[in-house]
C-alpha positions in Angstrom: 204.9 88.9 167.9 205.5 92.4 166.1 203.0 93.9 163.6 205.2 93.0 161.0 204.7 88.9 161.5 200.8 89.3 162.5 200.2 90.9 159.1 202.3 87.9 157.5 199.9 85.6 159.7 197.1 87.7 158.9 197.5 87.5 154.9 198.7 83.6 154.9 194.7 83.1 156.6 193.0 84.6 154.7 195.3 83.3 151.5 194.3 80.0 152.4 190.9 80.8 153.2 190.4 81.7 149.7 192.3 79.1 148.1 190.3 76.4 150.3 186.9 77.9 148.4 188.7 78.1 145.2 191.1 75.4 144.7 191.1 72.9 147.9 193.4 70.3 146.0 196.1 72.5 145.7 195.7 73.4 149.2 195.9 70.3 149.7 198.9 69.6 147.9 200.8 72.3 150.0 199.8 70.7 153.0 201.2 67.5 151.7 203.9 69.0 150.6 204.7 70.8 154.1 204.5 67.0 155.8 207.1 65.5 153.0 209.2 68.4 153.3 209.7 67.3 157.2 210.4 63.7 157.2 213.1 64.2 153.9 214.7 67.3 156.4 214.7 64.7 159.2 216.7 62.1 156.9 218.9 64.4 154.7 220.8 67.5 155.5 218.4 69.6 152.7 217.7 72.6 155.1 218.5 74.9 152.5 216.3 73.4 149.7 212.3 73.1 149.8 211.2 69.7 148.0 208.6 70.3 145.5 207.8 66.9 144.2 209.7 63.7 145.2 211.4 61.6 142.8 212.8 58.4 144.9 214.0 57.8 148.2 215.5 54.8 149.5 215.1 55.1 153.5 214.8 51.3 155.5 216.2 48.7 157.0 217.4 47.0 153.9 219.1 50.2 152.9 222.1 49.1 154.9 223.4 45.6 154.3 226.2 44.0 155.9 228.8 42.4 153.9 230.7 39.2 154.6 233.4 41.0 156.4 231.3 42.5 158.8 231.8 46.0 157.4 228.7 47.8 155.6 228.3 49.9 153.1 224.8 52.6 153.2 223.5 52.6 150.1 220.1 55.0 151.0 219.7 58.1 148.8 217.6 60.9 147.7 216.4 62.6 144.4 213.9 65.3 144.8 212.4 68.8 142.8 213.1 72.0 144.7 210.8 74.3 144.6 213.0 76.2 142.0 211.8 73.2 140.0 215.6 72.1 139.5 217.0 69.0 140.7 218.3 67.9 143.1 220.0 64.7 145.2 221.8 63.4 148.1 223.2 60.0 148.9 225.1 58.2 151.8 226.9 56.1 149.5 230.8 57.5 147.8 229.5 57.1 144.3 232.5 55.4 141.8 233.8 57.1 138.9 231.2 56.1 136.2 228.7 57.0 138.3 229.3 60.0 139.4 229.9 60.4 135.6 226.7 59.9 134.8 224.7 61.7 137.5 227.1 65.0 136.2 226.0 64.5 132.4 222.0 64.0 133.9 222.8 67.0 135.5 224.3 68.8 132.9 221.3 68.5 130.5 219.1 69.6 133.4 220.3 73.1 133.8 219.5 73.6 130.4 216.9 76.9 129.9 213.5 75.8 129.8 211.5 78.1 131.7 209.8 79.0 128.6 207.8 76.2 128.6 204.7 75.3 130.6 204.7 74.6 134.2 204.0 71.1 133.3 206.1 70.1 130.5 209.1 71.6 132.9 208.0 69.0 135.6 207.9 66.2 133.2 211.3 67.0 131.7 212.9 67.5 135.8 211.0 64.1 136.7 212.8 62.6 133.1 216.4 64.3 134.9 215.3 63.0 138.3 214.9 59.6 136.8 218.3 59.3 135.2 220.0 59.7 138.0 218.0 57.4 139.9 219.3 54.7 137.5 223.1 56.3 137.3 222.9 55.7 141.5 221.4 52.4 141.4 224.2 51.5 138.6 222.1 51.6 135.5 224.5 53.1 133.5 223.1 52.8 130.1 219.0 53.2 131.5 220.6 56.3 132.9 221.9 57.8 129.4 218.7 56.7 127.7 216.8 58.6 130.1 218.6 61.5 129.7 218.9 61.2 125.9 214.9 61.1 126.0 214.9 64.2 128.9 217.2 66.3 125.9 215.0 65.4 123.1 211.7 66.3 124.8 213.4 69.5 125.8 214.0 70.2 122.4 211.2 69.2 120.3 209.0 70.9 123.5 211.2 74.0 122.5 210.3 73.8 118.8 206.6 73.6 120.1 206.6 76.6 121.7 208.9 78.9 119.4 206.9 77.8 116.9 203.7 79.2 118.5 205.2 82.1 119.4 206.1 82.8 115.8 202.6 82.3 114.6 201.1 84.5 117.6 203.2 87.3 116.7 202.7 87.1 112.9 198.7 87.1 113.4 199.3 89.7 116.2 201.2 92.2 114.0 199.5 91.4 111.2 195.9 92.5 112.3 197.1 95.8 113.8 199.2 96.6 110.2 196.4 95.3 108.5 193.7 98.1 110.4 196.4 100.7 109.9 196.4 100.0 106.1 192.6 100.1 106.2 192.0 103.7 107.7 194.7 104.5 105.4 193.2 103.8 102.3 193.9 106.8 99.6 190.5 107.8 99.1 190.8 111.7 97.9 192.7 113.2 95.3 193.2 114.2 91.7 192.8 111.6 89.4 196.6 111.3 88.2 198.1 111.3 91.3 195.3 109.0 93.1 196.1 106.1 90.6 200.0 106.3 91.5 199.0 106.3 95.3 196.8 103.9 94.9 198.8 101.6 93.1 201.4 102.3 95.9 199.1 101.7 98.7 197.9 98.2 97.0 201.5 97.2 96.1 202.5 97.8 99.8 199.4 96.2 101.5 200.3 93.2 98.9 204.2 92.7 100.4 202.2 92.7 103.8 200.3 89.8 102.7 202.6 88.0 101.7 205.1 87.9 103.7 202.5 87.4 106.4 201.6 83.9 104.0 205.4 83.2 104.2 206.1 83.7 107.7 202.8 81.0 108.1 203.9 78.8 105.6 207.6 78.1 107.5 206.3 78.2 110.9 205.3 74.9 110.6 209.1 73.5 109.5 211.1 76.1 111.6 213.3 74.9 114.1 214.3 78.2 116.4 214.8 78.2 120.2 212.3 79.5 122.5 215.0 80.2 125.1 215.6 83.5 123.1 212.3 84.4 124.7 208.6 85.7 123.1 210.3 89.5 122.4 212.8 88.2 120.1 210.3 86.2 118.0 208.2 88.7 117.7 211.2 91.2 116.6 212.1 88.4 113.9 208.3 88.3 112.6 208.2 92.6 112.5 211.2 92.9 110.2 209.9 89.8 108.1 206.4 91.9 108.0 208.3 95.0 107.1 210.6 93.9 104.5 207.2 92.5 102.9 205.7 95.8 102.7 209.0 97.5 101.5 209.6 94.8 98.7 205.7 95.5 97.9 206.3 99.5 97.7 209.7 98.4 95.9 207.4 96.5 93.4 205.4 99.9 92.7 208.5 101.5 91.9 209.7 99.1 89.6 206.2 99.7 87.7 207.0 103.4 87.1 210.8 103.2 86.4 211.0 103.8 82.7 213.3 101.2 82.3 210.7 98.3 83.5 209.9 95.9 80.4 206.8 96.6 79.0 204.5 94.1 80.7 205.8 95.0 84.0 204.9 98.5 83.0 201.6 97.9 81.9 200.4 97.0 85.2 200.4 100.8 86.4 196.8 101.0 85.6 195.8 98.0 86.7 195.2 98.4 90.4 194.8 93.8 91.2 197.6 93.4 88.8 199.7 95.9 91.3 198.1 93.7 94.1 199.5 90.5 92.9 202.8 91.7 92.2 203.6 93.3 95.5 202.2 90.1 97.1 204.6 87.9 94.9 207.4 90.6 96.5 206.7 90.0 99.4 205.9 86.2 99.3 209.7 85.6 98.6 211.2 88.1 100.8 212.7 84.8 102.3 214.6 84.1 99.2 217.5 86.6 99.9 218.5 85.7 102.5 218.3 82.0 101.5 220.9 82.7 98.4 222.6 84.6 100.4 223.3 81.9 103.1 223.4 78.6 101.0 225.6 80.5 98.5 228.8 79.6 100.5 227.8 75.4 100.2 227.7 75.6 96.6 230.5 74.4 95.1 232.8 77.2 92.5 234.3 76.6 89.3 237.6 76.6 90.3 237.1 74.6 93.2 238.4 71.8 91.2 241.5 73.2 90.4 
């Protein structure tokens, strides 16, 4: 033995003899694991794959019955999580058409991404998978499709979960560092005209933050976005939401000193909560822009008819 496979030796002792102190039932675990990984390799031709968790085997006597012509047909099969956590199966028996039909569509929805979710909600949605094409094997055609109808949906509302959360972490996140930058920012020094105009600028702005910070919380709850996209992406989304916010809110300042604005709108110059509230009410309904804009193409036109 090299230095090279002592060291390997070397570090796998003293990993266990850590995890033994730490965490003995998942040492445990392993060493069940190891076992189970041995007598399915002695049964199935699985060299390649390392079984994580077993789902069903069928490995006995009855396995293989005899028929009345004296031929027999071996029934005995496999379904098993790798340790890639996908799944995976093997069986003696020629599956039919339908079947095999089946075990493809099980399959199909099991590749889907969901390695954004917890270890353990991925298990329970493989085990769901695993399941399915259990029945599909056994001939349980339509227990097969409901299982894997349920596996879908809890993949999806799972999804939902998380994006949501991801959405809400990012928007407190991002919020609290824009919100300490607008605090040791405060316009605190200047003459007296031209503190009032940034003043009312800072207070508009700081008002778009707010609310679109209020509107990002207040569809979090309904959203339905997909977590595959990964935590950057939501994040992204809830920074440009944040910004247009504070750029609606600065917009809303400008509109106060445009000598076009109508008189009440103008009259809230020197008002500094007035100029508050209506950069928050800017930013509040950022979201309805883009909401025109993209439900403008389902409502119907006057010359639709025609």
């Amino acid at each position: 033995m090299d230095f090279v496979e002592r060291s390997f030796v070397l570090r796998s002792k003293i990993r266990d003899f850590f995890v033994g102190w730490l965490n003995p039932s998942k040492l445990k675990a392993e060493a069940a694991r190891t076992k189970l990984n041995a007598a399915l390799k002695a049964h199935w031709p699985i060299e390649d794959a390392e079984v994580y968790e077993l789902v069903r085997e069928t490995w006995d006597d009855c396995a293989v019955p005899t028929q009345a012509d004296g031929t027999s047909e071996d029934s005995r099969f496999v379904v098993f999580i790798d340790s890639d956590l996908d799944v995976d199966w093997c069986t003696k028996e020629t599956l039919s058409a339908d079947i095999s039909q089946a075990v493809t569509h099980s399959e199909a929805i099991g590749v889907r991404r969901c390695k954004h979710l917890p270890r353990e909600q991925i298990l329970e949605f493989k085990r769901m998978i695993g399941h399915a094409i259990v029945a599909a094997i056994r001939g349980g055609l339509e227990d097969s499709r409901k299982l894997r109808d349920e596996a879908a949906l809890y993949l999806r509302e799972r999804t939902v979960e998380r994006s949501r959360a991801w959405t809400l972490l990012s928007a407190h996140i991002i919020f609290i560092m824009l919100f300490l930058i607008f605090l040791f920012t405060y316009p605190s020094h200047g003459p007296d005209a031209k503190m009032a105009e940034i003043t009312g600028l800072w207070l508009g702005t700081l008002g778009g933050l707010l609310g679109g910070y209020l509107s990002i919380i207040q569809k979090a709850g309904r959203g339905e976005w997909d977590a595959a996209a990964g935590f950057v992406i939501h994040s992204l989304e809830v920074l440009t939401k944040l910004a247009a916010g504070c750029l609606l809110g600065a917009l809303a300042f400008a509109i106060t000193q445009s000598s076009r604005a109508p008189a009440p709108i103008a009259s809230i110059t020197p008002d500094q909560y007035s100029m508050f509230l209506f950069g928050f009410a800017a930013g509040f309904f950022e979201r309805l822009i883009p909401k025109i804009i993209s439900s403008y193409p389902h409502k119907p036109h006057a010359n639709d008819n025609v």
